[in-house]
N, C-alpha and C positions, 0 to 999 in steps of 0.2 A: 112309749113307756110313760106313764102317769105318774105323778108324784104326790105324796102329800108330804106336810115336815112337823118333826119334833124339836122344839125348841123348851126349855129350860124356864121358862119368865111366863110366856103364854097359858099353857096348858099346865104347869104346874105340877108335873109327871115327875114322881123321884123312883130315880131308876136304883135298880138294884139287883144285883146277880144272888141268886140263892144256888150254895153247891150241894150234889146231891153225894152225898157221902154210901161208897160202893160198900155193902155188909154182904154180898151173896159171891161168894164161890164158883170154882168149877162146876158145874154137872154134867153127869153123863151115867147114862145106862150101865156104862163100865167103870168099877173103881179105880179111881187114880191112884197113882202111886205104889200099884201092886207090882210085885217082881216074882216069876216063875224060875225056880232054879238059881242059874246064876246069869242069866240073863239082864241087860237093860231096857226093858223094851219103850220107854221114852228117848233113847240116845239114837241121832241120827247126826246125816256128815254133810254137808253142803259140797257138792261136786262140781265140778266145770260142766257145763251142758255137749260140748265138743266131746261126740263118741270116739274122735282117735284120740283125746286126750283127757279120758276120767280125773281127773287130779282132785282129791281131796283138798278142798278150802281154807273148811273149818267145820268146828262140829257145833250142835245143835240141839236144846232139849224139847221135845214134843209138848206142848200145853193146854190143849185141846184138837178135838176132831182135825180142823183146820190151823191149827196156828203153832210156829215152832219159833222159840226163844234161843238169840245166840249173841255173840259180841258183835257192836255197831261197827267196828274197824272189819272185820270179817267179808262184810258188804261194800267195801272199799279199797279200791285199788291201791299198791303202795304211793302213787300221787295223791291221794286223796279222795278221786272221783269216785261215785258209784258204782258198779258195776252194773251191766245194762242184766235186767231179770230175766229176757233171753237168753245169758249165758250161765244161768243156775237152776240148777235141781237139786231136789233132796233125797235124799237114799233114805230110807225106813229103815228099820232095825229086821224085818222080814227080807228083804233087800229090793222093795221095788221103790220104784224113781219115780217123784214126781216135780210135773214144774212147779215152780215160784208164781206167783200174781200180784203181790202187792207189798210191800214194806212198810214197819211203822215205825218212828224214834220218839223218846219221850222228850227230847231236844233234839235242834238240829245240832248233826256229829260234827263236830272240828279235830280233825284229825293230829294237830295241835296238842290236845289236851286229853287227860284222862277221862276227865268228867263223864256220864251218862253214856259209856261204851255197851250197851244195851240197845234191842235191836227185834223187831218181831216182822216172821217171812208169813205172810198168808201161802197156802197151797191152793191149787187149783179146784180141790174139791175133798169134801170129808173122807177119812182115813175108816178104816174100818177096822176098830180094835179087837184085839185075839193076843192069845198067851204071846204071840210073838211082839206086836204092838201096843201101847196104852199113853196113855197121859201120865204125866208124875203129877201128883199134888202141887201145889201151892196156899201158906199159908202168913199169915201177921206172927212168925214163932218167937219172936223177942230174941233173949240169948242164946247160944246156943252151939253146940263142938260138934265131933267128933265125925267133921263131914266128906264126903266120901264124891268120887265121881268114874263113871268109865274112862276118863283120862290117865286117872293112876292104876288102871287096872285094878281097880275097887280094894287097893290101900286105902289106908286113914293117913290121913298126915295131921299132925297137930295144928293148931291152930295158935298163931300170936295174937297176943295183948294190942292192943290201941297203938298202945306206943312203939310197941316194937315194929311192927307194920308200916305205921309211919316213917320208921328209921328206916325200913326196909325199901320202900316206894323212894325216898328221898335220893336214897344211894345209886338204885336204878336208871330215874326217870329224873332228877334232880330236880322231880314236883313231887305233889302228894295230890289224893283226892281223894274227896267223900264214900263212906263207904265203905270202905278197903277192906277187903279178904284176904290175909295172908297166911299161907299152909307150909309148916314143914320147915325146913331150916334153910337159909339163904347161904350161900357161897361164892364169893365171887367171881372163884375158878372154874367154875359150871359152865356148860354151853347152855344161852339161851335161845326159846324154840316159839314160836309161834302157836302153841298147840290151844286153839283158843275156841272158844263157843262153845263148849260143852256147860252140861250145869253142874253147880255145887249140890250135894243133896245131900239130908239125913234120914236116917231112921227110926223114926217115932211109933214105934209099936207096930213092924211091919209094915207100916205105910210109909213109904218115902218121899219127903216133901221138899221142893225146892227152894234152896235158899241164898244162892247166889249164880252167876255167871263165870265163868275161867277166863280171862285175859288172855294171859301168858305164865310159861314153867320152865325153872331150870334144873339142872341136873347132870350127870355124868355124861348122860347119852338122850335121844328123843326116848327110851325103852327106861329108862331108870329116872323118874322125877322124883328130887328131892326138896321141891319147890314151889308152892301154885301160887301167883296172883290174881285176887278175882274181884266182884263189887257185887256186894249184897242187892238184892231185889228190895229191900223192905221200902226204901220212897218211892218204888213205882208199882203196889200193888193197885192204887186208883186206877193208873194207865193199863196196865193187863188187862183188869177187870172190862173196864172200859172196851178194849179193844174184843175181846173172847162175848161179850154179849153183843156188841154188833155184829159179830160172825158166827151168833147162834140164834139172831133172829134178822137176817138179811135183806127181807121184806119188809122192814119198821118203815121206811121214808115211804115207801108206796102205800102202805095200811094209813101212816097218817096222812099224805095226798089224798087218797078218795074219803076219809072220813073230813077234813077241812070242804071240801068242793062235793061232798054227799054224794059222789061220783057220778056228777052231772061233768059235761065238757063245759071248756072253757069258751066262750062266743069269738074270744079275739085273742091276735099274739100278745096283748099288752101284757108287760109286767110292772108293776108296783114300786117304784124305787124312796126310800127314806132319806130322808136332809138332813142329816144334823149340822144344825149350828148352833153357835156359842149367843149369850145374852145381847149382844147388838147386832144376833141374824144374819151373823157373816156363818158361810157356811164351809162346815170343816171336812167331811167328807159323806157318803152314801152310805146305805145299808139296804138292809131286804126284810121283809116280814116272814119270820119261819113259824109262827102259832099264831094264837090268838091273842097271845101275853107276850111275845118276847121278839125281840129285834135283833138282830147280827148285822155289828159292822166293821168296818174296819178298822186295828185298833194301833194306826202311826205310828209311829217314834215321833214324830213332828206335833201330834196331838196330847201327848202324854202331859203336859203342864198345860193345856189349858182351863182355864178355870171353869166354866162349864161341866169337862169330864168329871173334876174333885168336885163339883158340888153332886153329881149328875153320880155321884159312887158308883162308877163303870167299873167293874171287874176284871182285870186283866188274867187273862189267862196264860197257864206256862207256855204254852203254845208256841211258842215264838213270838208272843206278844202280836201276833199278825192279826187277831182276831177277838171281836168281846161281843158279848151277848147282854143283852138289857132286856131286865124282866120290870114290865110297864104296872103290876100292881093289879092289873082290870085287864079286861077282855076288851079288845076294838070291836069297832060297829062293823057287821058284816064283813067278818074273816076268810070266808070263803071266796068273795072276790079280790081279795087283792092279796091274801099270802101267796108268798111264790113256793112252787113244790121243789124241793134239794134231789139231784142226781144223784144215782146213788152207785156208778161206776159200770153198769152194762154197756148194752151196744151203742157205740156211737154213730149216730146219722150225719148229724151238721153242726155245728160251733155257730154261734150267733152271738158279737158282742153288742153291746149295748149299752150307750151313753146317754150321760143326760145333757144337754146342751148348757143351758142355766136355770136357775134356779125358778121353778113355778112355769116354766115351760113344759112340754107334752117335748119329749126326745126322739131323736131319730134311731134306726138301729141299723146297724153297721157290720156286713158280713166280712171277717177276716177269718185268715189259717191260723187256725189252733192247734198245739198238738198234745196230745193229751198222752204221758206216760206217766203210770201209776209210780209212784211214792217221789215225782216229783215235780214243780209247779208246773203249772201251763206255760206255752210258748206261745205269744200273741206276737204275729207279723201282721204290720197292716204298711200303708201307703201314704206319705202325705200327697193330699190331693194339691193338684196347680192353683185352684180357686182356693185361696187360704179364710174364704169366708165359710167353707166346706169343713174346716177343721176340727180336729176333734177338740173338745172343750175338758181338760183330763182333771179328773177327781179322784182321788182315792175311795176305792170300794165301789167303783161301777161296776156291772154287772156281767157277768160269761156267761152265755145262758147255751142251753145242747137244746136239739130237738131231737124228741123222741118220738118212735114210728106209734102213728093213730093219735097224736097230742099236739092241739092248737097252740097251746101257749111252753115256752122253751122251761127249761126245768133250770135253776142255779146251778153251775159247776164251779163257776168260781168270783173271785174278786179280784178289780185291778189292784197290782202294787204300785203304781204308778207307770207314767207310759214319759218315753223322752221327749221334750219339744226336736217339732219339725225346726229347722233353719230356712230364712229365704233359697236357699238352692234346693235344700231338700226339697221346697216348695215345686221349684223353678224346673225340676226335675223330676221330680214326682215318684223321687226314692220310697226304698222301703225300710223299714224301720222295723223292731223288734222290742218288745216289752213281756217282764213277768205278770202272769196271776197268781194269786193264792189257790193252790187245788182242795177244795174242800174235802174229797176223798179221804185226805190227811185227816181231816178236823173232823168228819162226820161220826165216830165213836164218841168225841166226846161233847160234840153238837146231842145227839139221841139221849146220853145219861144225862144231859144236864137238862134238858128240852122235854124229852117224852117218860125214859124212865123211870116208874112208880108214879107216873101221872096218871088220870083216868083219857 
């Protein structure tokens, strides 16, 4: 792996993230948000994948071809864990079942707290809309009542005030959070029910537009809600957006691969690794070239106050803060050798990690078990070796790279979060050891809108 480094003082590069503010909508051949009859045909159920045991989950509102919106806790075991995507399907409002493939959060969910209970299932492959099936709207609606869901059996329940809501969450959950959707009148002699992931919606001229999520309802009985907790969509229309154009154009990372490399092969495995360091050229961690203009690296908690980044106006992203992109102003000298092309989640061949040893050195690369499951990070087992002059030299943001069938040089899949030191025994022994990646799968939505989107 070859290196070159951006440094602060040298090259006199002011870096700068430009965001690309989402203005475009759903589209589809079929209107969103139409309803036939009394039908919902965006309301679907998350099931148990276990044919002796269908169990109803949680429910679900449809928001494109492939993509259905429902509560982050939904996706979560009552300890907290995820549930593994092999044990979920989704029922359609037609009633066919299809699998899950991939999970997105606008944060990571802590099961903890209310916050960003919000949650998007990719499906295995496009739905094919008809009076039975469709998408519901989404839109920026401001204020707004009189919202309805297939949860209440398409009652209205009213809606409370800021405050009152507030009072209401408080009483409940003895938190509050941002957001809040409260329907109907609260009691606290009511049985409370889990009835959660469906969506909020209204009626705007026949078109039904989504505008919040369902938590949790209480009520006399599961059949009589006289109570909805929910959290509005309106701060995560960027992240939809985001998410519904990566899965309506799912070839983006391979259209720009052969247009960066003019769909010539690549001569050698090398991949390209980036240095950033601070003004006295200590170096703080790796990154990778994904354009012509812009750099992805890894974005610490350890690096957050260095002074370099605040001069260097690195853009942190919500992300989990795992990750920042730096737009360099200017196009680099011949881009198609050294950007590296981003995996974009097909088949997987082989995991190839890849370190840099030190700085201004040519890196060795280093084949460990990776395992790679969708919506969450990588699992890197490697070995410390007995020769501890053989060791890995660990940096944040070194590089996972996948190889892919018919392609000389490995594609990005992810970045190290850090890896543990080996111990003299671990040495001595020549244990195996285990570290996180970052799975860019996560990030690659919002890698594309920020990267390619409305670029030529």
């Amino acid at each position: 792996m070859s290196s070159f480094f951006v440094t602060t003082d040298k090259l006199r590069i002011n870096f700068l993230i430009t965001l690309l503010i989402l203005t475009s909508k759903l589209t589809s051949s079929e209107p969103c948000g139409t309803r036939h009859n009394s039908t919902w045909p965006w309301h679907v159920q998350l099931v148990d994948a276990n044919p002796a045991n269908r169990t109803v989950l949680c429910d679900g509102t449809l928001l494109s071809a492939q993509l259905v919106i429902t509560a982050a806790h939904c996706l979560h075991d009552r300890n907290g864990d995820p549930i593994e995507l092999d044990r979920l399907l989704v029922l359609l409002a037609n009633g066919d079942l299809r699998p899950a493939t991939n999970t997105f959060y606008p944060k990571p969910y802590d099961p903890k707290r209310l916050d960003h209970d919000v949650a998007m299932v990719a499906l295995d492959r496009n739905v094919a809309f008809s009076k039975l099936v469709g998408p519901v709207c989404y839109a920026d609606f401001g204020k707004f009542e009189d919202v309805r869901s297939p949860a209440f059996g398409g009652r209205t329940l009213e809606m409370q005030n800021e405050a009152a809501c507030r009072q209401t969450t408080t009483k409940l959950f003895k938190m509050t959070y941002e957001k809040a959707i409260c329907l109907g009148a609260f009691n606290e002699s009511h049985q409370y029910s889990q009835n959660a992931g469906s969506g909020l919606v209204i009626d705007s001229g026949s078109t039904w537009i989504l505008v919040g999520v369902l938590m949790y309802t209480t009520g006399q009985s599961t059949d009589q809600i006289d109570f909805a907790g929910g959290v509005s969509i309106e701060r995560y229309y960027k992240w939809i957006g985001q998410i519904v154009n990566h899965y309506s154009d799912p070839d983006l990372v391979n259209k720009k691969c052969k247009q960066y490399t003019g769909g010539r092969e690549a001569i050698s495995n090398i991949l390209y690794s980036v240095h950033v360091m601070d003004t006295q050229v200590n170096q703080l961690c790796h990154g990778v070239i994904v354009s012509p203009q812009r750099i992805m690296i890894y974005n610490g908690q350890s690096f957050r106050n260095q002074e370099s980044f605040v001069k260097a106006k690195v853009h942190y992203e919500e992300w989990n803060n795992k990750l920042a992109l730096i737009d360099l102003g200017r196009n680099i000298s011949s881009p198609g050798s050294v950007i590296s092309c981003l995996w974009n989640g097909r088949v997987v061949q082989n995991f190839t990690k890849v370190l840099s040893l030190r700085s201004g050195s040519l890196a060795e690369q280093y084949v460990s078990h990776v395992q790679y499951r969708p919506g969450s990070p990588l699992q890197v087992r490697y070995r410390c070796p007995a020769n501890q002059q053989h060791a890995w030299n660990k940096t944040f943001g070194d590089l996972i790279g996948v190889k892919v069938a018919r392609e000389q040089r490995p594609r990005i899949a992810g970045l190290l979060d850090g890896v543990p030191p080996c111990d003299t025994f671990d040495h001595f022994y020549n244990r195996q050891r285990s570290a996180e990646a970052i799975s860019l799968q996560q990030y690659l939505p919002w890698i594309e809108d920020l990267v390619w989107r409305g670029k030529p």
